[in-house]
C-alpha positions in Angstrom: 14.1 -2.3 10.3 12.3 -1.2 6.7 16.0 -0.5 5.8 17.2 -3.9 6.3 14.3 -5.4 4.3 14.3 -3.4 1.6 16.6 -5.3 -0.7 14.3 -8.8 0.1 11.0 -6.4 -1.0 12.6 -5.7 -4.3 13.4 -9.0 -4.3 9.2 -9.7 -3.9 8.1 -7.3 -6.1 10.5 -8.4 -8.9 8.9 -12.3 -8.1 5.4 -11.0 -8.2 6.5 -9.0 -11.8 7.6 -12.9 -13.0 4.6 -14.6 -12.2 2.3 -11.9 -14.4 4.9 -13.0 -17.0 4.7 -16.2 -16.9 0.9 -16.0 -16.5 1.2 -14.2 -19.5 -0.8 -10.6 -18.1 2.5 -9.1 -18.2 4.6 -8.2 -21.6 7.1 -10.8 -20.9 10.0 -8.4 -22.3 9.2 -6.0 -19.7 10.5 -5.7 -16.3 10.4 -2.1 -13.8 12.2 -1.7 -11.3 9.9 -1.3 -8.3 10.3 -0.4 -4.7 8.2 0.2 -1.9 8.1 3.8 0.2 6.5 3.8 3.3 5.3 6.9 5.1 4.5 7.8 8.9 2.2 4.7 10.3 0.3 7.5 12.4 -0.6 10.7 11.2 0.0 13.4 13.9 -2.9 15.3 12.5 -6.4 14.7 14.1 -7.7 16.4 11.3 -6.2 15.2 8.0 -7.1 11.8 9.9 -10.8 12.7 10.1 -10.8 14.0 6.5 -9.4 10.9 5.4 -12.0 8.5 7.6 -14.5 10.8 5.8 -13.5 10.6 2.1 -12.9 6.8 2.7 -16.4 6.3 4.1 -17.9 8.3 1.5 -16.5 6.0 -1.7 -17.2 3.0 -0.1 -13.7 1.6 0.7 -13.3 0.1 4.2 -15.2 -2.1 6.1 -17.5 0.3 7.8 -17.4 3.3 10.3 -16.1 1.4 13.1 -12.0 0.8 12.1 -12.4 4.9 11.1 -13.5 5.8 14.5 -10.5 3.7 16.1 -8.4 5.7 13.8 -9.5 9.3 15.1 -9.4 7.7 18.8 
């Protein structure tokens, strides 16, 4: 399914790129070429998930311990 969108996300990211431009936060001569990679949604490692819960807690992104404890599950 992330195959068949990936053409209409290009498509997004290029639309977000034109309203920085025309907003003028963006030079307006200067246009990337983006594109979106996704990786596994579930780590298969209980450990690298932990680790992660753990370095996310610690610098304060998240909303609390709670969503990283459903995560290591």
């Amino acid at each position: 399914m992330r195959l068949a969108r990936d053409h209409k996300y290009q498509l997004l990211l290029r639309m977000v790129q034109r309203l920085h431009q025309a907003g003028q936060e963006w030079p307006a001569d200067e246009s990337l070429p983006a594109r979106l990679l996704w990786g596994a949604h579930t780590p298969s490692d209980r450990t690298t998930v932990l680790n992660d819960v753990v370095q996310g807690f610690e610098a304060g992104v998240g909303s609390g311990v709670w969503p990283g404890v459903l995560m290591v599950g």
